[in-house]
C-alpha positions, 0 to 999 in steps of 0.5 A: 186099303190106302194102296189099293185104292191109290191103285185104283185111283189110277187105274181110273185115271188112265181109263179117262185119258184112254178114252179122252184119247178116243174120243178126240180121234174118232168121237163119242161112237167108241164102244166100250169094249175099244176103251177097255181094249186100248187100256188093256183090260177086260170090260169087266174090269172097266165096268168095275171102275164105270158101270157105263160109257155114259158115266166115262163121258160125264167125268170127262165133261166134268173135268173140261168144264173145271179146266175151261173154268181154271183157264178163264179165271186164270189171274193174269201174271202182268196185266200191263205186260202184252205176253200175259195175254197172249199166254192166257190165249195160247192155254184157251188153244191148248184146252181146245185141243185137249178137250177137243171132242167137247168143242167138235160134238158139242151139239150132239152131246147135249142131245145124247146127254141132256143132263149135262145142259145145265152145267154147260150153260153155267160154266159157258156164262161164269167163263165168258164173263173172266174172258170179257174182263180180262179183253176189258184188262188189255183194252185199258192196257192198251193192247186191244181198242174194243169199245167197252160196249162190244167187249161181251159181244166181241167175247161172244164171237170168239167163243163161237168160232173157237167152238165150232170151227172143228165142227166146220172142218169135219163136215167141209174136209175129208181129213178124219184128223187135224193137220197142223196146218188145218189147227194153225188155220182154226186158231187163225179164224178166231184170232182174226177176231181180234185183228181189227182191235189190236194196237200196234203193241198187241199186234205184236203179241197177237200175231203170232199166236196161231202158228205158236199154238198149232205147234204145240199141240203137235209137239204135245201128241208127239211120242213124250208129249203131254197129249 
C-alpha cells in the first residue's frame, strides 16, 4: 500500500508540472485531454488523480501562494550584507517566472475561480508586509534611501508592476512567448523602482539584477534546467 501510494503521489506531481507547463506556455485554455496527452495518459487516469481541470489550477494556485509566501518571509543570510538582498530579489524573479501564468492571467483567474479571491488577498497582504521589512532592513542598511513613510507604497508599486508587466507584454507584443530580452526588459521595469532609492552601496548590488535574472530563467527552461 505504501508503494502504490509513493506511486501515486508522483504520478500527481508530474501531472502538475505537466500542467503548470502548460499553463505557463499557452494559459489556462489548455483542455484536459492536452494535459492528459503531454503526461502520457488517458484522461481517465488523470480524472483519477483530479476529477477536474478546476482542482488541477487550485492545487497549483495553492502551491504558488506557499512559495510566494516562502520567498517573502525568507530570512535574509546577512541583513548588513548588500548580496543578501539582491538574492532575496533574484528568488521574487525566479517565482515569477515559475509561476508565471498566475502573474500574467491573474485577473481573469479570480473571475473564472472566484474561490480562490480570499487566499489570494491574504497571502497578497501577509507577502507584502515580509517585503516592506526587509526594504525596511536595507534602508537601516543602508542600501536603499526610502523614507520610512513611502516604504509600503514603494512596496505596493513594485508589486504591481512585478504582477502585470507579463499582462502588458502579452496584450502590446505579438510574441506568444517571453524572450530573454523582453524577461530582462520586464525585470528591468520593476527594478527601475528602486533606482531612485539605491545608495551607492545598493546600486552596486542592484544593478545588475535584471539581466543576472533573465538568464537564469533561461538557463532553467533549458533542456537539464529546473523549469
Amino acid at each position: 500500500m505504501a508503494g502504490t501510494g509513493g506511486r501515486a503521489g508522483a504520478t500527481r506531481q508530474r501531472v502538475l508540472e505537466a500542467t503548470l507547463g502548460l499553463f505557463n506556455e499557452r494559459g489556462f485554455g489548455v483542455t484536459v485531454a492536452e494535459i492528459a496527452a503531454a503526461c502520457g495518459m488517458r484522461e481517465g487516469n488523470l480524472h483519477y488523480h483530479f476529477r477536474k481541470k478546476e482542482l488541477l489550477i487550485a492545487t497549483l494556485f495553492e502551491r504558488f501562494q506557499e512559495e510566494e509566501l516562502a520567498v517573502a518571509e525568507a530570512e535574509l543570510g546577512d541583513a548588513a550584507a548588500a548580496s543578501s538582498y539582491a538574492e532575496y530579489q533574484l528568488g521574487w524573479f525566479a517565482l515569477m517566472w515559475r509561476y508565471r501564468c498566475f502573474y500574467r492571467d491573474a485577473f481573469n483567474l479570480q473571475h473564472r475561480l472566484p474561490g480562490l479571491k480570499g487566499r489570494f488577498m491574504e497571502v497578497q497582504a501577509r507577502a507584502s508586509a515580509a517585503v516592506a521589512r526587509v526594504m525596511a532592513l536595507a534602508t537601516e542598511h543602508g542600501f536603499l534611501a526610502i523614507p520610512a513613510g513611502r516604504i509600503r507604497s514603494f512596496v505596493t508599486n513594485v508589486w504591481i508592476v512585478s504582477s502585470y508587466w507579463m499582462d502588458y507584454l502579452r496584450t502590446s507584443t505579438a510574441s506568444a512567448g517571453l524572450t530573454e530580452q523582453q524577461m530582462q526588459w520586464g525585470f528591468g521595469q520593476v527594478m527601475a523602482l528602486f533606482e531612485p532609492y539605491l545608495t551607492p552601496a545598493g546600486r552596486a548590488a542592484f544593478s545588475p539584477l535584471a539581466q543576472r535574472a533573465a538568464a537564469l530563467v533561461m538557463r532553467e527552461d533549458e533542456p537539464g534546467g529546473r523549469g
